[in-house]
C-alpha positions in Angstrom: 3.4 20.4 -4.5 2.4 23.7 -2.3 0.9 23.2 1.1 -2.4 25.2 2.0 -0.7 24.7 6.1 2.8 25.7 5.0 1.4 28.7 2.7 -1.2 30.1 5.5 1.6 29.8 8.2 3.9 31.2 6.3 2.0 34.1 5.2 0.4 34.5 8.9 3.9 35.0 10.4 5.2 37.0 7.4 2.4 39.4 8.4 2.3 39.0 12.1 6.5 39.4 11.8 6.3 42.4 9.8 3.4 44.3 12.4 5.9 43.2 15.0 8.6 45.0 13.0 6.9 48.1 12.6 4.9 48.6 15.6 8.2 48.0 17.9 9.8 50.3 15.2 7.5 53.2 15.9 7.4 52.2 19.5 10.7 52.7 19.5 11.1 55.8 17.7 8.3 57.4 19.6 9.5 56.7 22.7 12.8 58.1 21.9 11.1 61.1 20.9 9.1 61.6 23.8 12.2 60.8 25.9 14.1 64.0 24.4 11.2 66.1 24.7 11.4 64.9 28.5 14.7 65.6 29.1 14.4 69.3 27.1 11.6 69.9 29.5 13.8 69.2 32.4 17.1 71.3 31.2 14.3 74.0 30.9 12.7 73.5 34.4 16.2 73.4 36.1 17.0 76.5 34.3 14.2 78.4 35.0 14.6 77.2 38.3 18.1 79.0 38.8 16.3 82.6 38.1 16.0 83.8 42.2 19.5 82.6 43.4 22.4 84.6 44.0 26.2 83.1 43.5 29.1 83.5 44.1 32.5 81.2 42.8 33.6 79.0 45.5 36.4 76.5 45.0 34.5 73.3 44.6 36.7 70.0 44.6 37.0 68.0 41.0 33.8 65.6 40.7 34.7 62.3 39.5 34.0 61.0 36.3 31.2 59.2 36.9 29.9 62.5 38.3 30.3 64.6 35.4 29.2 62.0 32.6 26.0 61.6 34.5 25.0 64.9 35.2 23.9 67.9 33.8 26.3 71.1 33.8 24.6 74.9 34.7 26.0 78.5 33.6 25.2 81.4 34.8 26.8 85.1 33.0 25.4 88.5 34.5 24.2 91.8 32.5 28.6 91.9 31.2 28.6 88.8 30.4 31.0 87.9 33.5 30.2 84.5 34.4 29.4 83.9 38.0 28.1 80.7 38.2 29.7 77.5 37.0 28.5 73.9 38.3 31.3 72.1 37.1 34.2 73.7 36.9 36.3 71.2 35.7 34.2 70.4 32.6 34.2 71.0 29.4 31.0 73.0 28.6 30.3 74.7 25.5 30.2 78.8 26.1 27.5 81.1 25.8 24.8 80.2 23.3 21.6 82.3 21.8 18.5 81.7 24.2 16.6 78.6 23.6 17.4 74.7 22.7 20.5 74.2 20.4 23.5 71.0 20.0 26.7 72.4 21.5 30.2 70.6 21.0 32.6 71.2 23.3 36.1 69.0 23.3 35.3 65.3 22.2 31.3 65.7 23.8 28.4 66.7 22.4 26.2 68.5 24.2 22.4 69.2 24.6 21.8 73.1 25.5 18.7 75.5 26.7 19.4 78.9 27.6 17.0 81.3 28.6 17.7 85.7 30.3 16.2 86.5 32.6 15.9 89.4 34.9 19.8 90.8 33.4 21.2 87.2 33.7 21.8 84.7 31.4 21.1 81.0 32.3 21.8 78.2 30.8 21.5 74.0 31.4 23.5 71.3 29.5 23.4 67.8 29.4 25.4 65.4 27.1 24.1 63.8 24.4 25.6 60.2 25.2 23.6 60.0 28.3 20.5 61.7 26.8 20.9 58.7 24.1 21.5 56.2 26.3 18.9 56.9 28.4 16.4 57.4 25.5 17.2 53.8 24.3 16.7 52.4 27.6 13.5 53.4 27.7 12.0 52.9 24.4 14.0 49.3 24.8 11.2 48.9 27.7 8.5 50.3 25.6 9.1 47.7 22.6 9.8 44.9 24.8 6.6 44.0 25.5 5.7 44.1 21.3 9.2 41.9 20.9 8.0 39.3 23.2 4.0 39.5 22.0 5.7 37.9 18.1 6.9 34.7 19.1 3.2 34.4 21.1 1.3 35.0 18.1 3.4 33.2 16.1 3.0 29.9 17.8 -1.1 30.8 18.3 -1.0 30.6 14.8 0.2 27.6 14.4 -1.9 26.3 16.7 -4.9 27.6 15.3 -4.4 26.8 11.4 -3.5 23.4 12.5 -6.5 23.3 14.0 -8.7 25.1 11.2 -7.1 22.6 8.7 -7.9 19.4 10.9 -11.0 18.9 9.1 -9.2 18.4 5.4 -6.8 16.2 7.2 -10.0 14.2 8.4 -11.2 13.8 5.0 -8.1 13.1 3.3 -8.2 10.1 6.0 -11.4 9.0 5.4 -10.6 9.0 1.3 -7.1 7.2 2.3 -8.5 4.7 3.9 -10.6 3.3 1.3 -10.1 0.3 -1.2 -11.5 0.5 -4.9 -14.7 -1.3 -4.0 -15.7 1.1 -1.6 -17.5 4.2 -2.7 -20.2 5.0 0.0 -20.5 8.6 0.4 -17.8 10.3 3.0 -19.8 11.9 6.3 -21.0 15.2 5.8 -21.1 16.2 9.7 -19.5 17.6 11.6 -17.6 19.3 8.8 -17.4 23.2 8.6 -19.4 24.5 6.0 -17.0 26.1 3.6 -15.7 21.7 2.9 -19.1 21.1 2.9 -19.7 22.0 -1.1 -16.8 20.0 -1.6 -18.0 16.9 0.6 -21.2 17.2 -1.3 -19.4 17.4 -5.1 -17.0 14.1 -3.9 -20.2 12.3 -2.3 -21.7 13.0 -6.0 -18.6 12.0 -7.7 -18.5 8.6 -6.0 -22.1 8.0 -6.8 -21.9 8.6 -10.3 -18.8 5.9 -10.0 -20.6 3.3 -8.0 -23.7 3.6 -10.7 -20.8 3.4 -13.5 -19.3 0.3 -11.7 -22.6 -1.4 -11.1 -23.8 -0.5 -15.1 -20.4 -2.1 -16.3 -20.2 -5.0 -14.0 -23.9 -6.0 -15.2 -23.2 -5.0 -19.1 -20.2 -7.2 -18.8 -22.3 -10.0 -17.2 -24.9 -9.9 -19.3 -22.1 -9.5 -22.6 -20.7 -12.8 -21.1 -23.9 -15.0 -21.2 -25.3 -13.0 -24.3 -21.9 -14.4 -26.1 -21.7 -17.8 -24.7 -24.9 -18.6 -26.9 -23.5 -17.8 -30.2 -20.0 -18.8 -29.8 -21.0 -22.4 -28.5 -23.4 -22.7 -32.1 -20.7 -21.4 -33.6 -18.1 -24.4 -32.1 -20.7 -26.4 -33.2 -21.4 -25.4 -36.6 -17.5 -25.8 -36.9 -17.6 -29.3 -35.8 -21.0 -30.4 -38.5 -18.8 -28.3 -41.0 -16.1 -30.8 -40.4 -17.9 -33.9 -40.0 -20.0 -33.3 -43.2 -19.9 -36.4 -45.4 -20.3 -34.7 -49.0 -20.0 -31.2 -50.4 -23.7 -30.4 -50.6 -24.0 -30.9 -46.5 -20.6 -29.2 -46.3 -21.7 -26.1 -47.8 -25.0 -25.9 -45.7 -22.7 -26.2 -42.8 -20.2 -23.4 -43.9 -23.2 -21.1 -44.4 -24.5 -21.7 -41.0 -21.5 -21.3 -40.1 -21.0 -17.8 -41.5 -24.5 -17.0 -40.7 -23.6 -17.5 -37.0 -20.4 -15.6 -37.4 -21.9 -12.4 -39.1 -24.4 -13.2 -35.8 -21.9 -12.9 -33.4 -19.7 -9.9 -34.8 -22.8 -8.0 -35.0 -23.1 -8.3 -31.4 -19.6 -7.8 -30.4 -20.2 -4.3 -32.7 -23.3 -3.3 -30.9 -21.7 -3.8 -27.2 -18.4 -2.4 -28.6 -20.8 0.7 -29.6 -23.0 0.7 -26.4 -19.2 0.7 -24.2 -18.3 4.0 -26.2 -21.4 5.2 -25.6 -22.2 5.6 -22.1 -22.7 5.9 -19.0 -20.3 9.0 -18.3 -18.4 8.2 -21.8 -15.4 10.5 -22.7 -16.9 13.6 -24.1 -16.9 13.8 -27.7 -16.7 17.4 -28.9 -19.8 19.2 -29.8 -20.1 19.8 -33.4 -23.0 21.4 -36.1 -24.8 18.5 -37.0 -27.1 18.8 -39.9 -29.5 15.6 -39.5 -30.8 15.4 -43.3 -27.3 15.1 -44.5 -26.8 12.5 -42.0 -30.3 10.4 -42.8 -29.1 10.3 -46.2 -26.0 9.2 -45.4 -27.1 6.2 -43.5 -30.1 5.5 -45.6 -27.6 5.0 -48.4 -25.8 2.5 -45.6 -28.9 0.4 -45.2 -30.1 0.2 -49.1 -28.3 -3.2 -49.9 -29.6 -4.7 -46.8 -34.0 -3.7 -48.0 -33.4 -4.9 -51.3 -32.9 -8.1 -50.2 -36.1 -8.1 -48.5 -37.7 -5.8 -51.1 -38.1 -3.0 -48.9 -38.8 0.4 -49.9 -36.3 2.1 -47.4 -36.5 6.1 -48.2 -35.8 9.4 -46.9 -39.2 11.3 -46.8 -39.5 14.6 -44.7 -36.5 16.6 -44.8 -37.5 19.7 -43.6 -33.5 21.6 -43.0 -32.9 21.0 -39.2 -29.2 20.9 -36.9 -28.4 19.9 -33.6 -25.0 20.4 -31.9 -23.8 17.2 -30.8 -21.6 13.9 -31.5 -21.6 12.8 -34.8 -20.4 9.7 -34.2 -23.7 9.3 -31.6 -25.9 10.6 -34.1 -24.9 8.2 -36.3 -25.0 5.1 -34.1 -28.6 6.2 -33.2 -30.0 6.8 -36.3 -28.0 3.6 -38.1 -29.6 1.1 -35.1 -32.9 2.7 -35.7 -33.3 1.9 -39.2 -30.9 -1.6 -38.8 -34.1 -2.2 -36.1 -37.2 -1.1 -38.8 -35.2 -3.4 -41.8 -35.3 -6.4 -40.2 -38.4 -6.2 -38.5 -40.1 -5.1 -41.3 -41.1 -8.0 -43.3 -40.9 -9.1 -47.3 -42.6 -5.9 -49.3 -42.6 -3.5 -46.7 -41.4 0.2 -45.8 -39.6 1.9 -44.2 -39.5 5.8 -43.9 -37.2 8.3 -42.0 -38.5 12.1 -41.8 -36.3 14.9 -40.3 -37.4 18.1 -39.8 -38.6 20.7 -36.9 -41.6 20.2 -34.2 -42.2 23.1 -31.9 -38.9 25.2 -32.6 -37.3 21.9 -32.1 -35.4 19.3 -34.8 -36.6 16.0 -34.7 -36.0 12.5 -36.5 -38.3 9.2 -37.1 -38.1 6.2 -38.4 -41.4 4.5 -39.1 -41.9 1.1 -40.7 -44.9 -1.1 -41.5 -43.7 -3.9 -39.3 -45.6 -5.8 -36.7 -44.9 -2.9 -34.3 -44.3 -3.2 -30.2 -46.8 -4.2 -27.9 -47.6 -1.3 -25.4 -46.7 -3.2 -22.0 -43.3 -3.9 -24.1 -42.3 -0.4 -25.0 -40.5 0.6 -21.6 -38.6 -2.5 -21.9 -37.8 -2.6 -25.1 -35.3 -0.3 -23.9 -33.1 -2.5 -21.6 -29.9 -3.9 -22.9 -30.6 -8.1 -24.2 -34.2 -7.4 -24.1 -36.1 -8.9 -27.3 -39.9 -8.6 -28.0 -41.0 -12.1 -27.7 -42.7 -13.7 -31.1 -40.9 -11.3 -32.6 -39.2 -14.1 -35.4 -36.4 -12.0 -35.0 -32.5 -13.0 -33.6 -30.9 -10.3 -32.5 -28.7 -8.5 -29.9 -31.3 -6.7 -28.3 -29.1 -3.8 -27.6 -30.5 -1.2 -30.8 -32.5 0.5 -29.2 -30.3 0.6 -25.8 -28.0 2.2 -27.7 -30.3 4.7 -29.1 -31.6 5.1 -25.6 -27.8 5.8 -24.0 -27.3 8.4 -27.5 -30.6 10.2 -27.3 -29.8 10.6 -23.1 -26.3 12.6 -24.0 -27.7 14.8 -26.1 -30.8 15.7 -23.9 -33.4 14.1 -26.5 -36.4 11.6 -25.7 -36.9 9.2 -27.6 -41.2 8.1 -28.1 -42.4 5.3 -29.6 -46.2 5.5 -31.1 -48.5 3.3 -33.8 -47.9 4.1 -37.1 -51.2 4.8 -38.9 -52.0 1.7 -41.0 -49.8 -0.7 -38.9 -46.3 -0.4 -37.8 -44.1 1.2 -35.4 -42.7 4.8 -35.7 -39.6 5.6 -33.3 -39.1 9.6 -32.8 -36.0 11.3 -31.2 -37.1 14.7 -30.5 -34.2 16.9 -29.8 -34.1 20.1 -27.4 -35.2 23.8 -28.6 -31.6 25.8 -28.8 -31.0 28.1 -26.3 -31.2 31.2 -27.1 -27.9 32.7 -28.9 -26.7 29.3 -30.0 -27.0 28.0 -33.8 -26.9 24.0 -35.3 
């Protein structure tokens, strides 16, 4: 796993290492330069110097050889080329070179030469190139010193400094660490620089959206747990009349409450199976061209066997050609628990219709039936999961139209209830105008 510390320190040093590198590499090159140029201006000065003296050989005793490595060597040669001037006699110097700045050899030494005539005498300065060297590395040693010694410095300040600039990730990571499953209040905001603060701010909404989840489930699962204990005890107790029945005829009325109360309870095992897939935050389905009147029809079709029994006209009437992008698995849950809903309210002889079509640039789908209908101060809560109109005659889950509710929320659609003319109750899902450059 890479390390934001290691891969900032690393990268710091690699860069503060290499400028180290180069600047005391120039440094040094520069100051080597400027040495030489030194030293050429001196083997000019002393030779320029030597113009108004007059010589003449003198025995001069051998200089040691500390002497002679150290020093620098002078020739003088008159108009015939005689030499008269020699300061170390006992050296090897090279002979007489062209007037100006050349590299002599002369034995095993190198030498560095300027020779200059001047009034009918030739002059001219040398100085070995091992001590010019030597002496041009000491001091562009002294010049990069300072640069050699300023990389570990900056090295260490920054370690110090992105230990310091990452101390406020470390701080968080704590805070997150420290934390148990139960416990998703929001992580403190200040004092926290403001490049983590976006990040703060996206985990702070993260753990929201997880503590509303949590709380949703804990109460669906509370309210699944009394909403089954109802129809599983009738159930055990249908079971027991079954078994207890003294003839065939009272036998038979107990099996068929008995499978009454088990189509009962799988019904609302399937509706909270279905509300659990369908929110909150469920796994995202992929989006898919939905076209709604092939979809009525299909769950019309679904619902036929179930009005004839009650002698129902169940139909498909407005089908204007209208397409959402969404789930179709939703779609289908929403529109199946809508019409389930309108079928059983709706009593002996009734109707039931279901339109699609397009409102305002906009698809929409109802489902009106000529049922009792909801009372106004009921509508907002018809919406709550276990939440039955009361006189209704009805048993259900009460969960249809919570499902429709948690559907109609993923794909961005609102979902109205109004009085259908004549009596009744028409539900409409009215989906969102597409955005511009997107198709069903």
């Amino acid at each position: 796993m890479s390390s934001i510390r290691r891969q900032l320190i690393a990268g710091l040093l690699l860069a503060v290492g290499t400028g180290g590198i180069v600047a005391a590499g120039w440094t040094y090159g520069a100051a080597r330069g400027e040495a030489n140029a030194l030293f050429d201006y001196h083997l000019e000065q002393i030779a320029w110097s030597m113009r108004d003296h007059s010589f003449e050989r003198e025995l001069i005793p051998p200089p040691s050889a500390g002497e002679l490595e150290n020093d620098f060597v002078i020739q003088i040669w008159d108009r015939s080329g005689v030499e008269i001037y020699l300061s170390r006699p006992y050296a090897q110097v090279p002979g007489y070179t062209p007037p100006g700045f050349s590299n002599q050899r002369a034995g095993k030494a190198e030498w560095r030469v300027f020779s200059v005539q001047v009034r009918g005498r030739v002059i001219q300065v040398a100085q070995p190139m091992r001590v010019r060297e030597r002496l041009a590395a000491v001091l562009a040693l002294r010049a990069a010193a300072p640069i050699a010694l300023l990389v570990p410095l900056l090295a260490a300040l920054v370690w110090i400094i992105v230990g310091r600039g990452l101390r406020p990730l470390e701080t968080i990571a704590r805070a997150v660490r420290s934390r148990d499953s139960t416990s998703l209040a929001p992580l403190p905001i200040e004092p926290i620089p403001a490049e983590l603060a976006p990040l703060v701010g996206e985990l702070n909404s993260l753990l929201g959206r997880l503590g509303g989840a949590l709380e949703v489930q804990r109460r669906f699962v509370a309210d699944a747990a009394h909403e089954l204990r109802s129809p599983l005890t009738a159930l055990r107790l249908q079971a027991q009349l079954a078994e207890r029945a003294g003839d065939a005829q009272a036998r038979a009325r107990a099996l068929a409450e008995l499978k009454s109360g088990v189509e009962r309870a799988t019904r609302i095992v399937e509706q909270l199976l279905t509300l659990a897939r369908q929110g909150p935050e469920p796994r995202r389905a992929p989006r898919e061209p939905v076209d709604l009147v092939a979809l009525a029809q299909a769950v019309v079709a679904q619902f036929t066997e179930l009005a004839a029994q009650k002698n129902i006209d169940l139909g498909l009437g407005r089908a204007e050609p209208a397409g959402v992008e969404g789930d179709p698995a939703g779609l289908h849950a929403l529109l199946a628990n809508l019409i389930d809903n309108a079928v059983r309210y709706t009593p002996q002889g009734g109707a039931v219709d279901v339109d699609v079509g397009i409102a305002q640039g906009a698809a929409f789908v109802a489902v009106s039936d000529s049922g009792p209908g909801i009372p106004v101060d009921e509508r907002e809560r018809v919406f709550d999961r276990f939440h039955r109109v009361p006189g209704s005659g009805e048993v259900g889950s009460g969960l249809g139209l919570a499902i429709v509710r948690e559907v109609a929320e993923r794909h961005a659609a609102r979902v109205m209830l109004d009085d259908r003319p004549g009596g009744g109750l028409v539900v409409r899902v009215q989906f969102p105008a597409p955005q511009a450059g997107s198709g069903p």
